[in-house]
N, C-alpha and C positions, 0 to 999 in steps of 0.2 A: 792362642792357636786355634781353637773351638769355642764355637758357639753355644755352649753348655754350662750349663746352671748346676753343682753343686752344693746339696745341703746335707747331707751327714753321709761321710765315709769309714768305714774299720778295714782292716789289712792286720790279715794273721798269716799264720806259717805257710799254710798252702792254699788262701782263695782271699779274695777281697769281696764287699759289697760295697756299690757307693748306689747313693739316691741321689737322682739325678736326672734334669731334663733338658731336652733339646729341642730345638723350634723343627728339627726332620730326623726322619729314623737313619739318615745318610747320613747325618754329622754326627748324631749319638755314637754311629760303628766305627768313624773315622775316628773319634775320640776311645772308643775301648779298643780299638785295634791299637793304637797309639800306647795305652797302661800297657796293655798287656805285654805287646813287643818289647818293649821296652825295660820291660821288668823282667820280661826271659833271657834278654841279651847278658845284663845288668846280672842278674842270678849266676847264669852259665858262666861269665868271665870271672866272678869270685869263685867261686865252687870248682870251677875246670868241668862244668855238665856241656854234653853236647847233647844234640837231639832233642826232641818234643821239650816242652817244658811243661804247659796247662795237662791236665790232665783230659779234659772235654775242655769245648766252645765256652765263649760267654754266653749267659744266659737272660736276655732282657723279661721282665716282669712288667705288663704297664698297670700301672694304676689308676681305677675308674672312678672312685670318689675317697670321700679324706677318712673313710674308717677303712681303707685301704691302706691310704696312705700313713696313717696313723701306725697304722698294724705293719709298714715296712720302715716304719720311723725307728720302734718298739725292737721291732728283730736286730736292725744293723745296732742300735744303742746298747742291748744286752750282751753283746758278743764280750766275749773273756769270763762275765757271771755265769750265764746261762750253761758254762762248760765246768765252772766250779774253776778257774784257775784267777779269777779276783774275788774281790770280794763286791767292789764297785767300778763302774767302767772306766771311772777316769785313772783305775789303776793299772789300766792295758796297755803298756810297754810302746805297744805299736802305736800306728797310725789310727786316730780313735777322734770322733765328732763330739764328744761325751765333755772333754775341758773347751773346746772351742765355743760350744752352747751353752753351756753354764758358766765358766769361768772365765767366757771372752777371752782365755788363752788363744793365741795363733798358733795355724798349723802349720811350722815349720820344716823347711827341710832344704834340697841344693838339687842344683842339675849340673850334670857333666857332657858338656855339649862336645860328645865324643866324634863326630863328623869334621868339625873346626881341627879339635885335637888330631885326628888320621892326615887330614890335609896341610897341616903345619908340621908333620913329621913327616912327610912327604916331599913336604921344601926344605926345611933346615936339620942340620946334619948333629946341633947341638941336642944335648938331654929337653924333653919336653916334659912341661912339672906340670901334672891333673889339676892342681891350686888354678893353674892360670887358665883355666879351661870352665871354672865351676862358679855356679851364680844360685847364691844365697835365692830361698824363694818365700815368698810366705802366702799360703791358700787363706783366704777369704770365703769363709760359707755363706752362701745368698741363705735369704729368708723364706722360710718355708710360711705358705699362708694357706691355711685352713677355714673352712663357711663356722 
């Protein structure tokens, strides 16, 4: 859907980081407008939350050379240790870059393309089941290349 290069993401209780680049600063926002929405609709309909969801905006950071980049490499990979609740990152429950880049584990997960679902319960009068609605996805991290 976006034109955006993903190389290490973490997703905890209340914020995410991902590293990430985009060929324009338009498609980077269409792309975090896109998580974010998405993940506040997603939230509010489990939980019963109305209103705000983020607490503030997202917040882009560019990076100008690789000990930059290094050093936002080093932040998103520490998250779960650096707060004392793993011990290593690949023990981070959540959504975590840490087995994908070492253990070539894939980062799996599903989308419930809940638009199709609204508008087929719109036409038919039958029970409509999320199952038939949701598509297995698996993220691929591009490779990050440093001088």
């Amino acid at each position: 859907m976006f034109d955006v290069r993903i190389y290490a993401p973490v997703f905890l209780s209340n914020h995410f980081h991902i590293l990430a680049a985009a060929c324009t600063q338009a498609e980077l926002s269409r792309f975090k407008c896109f998580i974010m929405s998405n993940i506040a609709r997603e939230a509010g309909r489990l939980h019963g939350w109305t209103g705000p969801f983020w607490d503030r905006r997202c917040r882009t950071i560019s990076i100008t050379d690789d000990a930059a980049l290094l050093d936002r490499l080093r932040y998103i990979l520490e998250h779960g240790c650096k707060e004392g609740l793993v011990h290593h990152p690949s023990q981070w429950e959540g959504v975590q870059a840490v087995s994908a880049l070492v253990e070539g584990l894939p980062l799996e997960g599903f989308w419930v393309n809940r638009t199709a679902m609204y508008e087929a319960a719109k036409r038919v009068s039958a029970h409509i089941r999320e199952e038939d609605f949701t598509t297995h996805l698996q993220l691929e991290l591009d490779v990050l290349l440093c001088d």
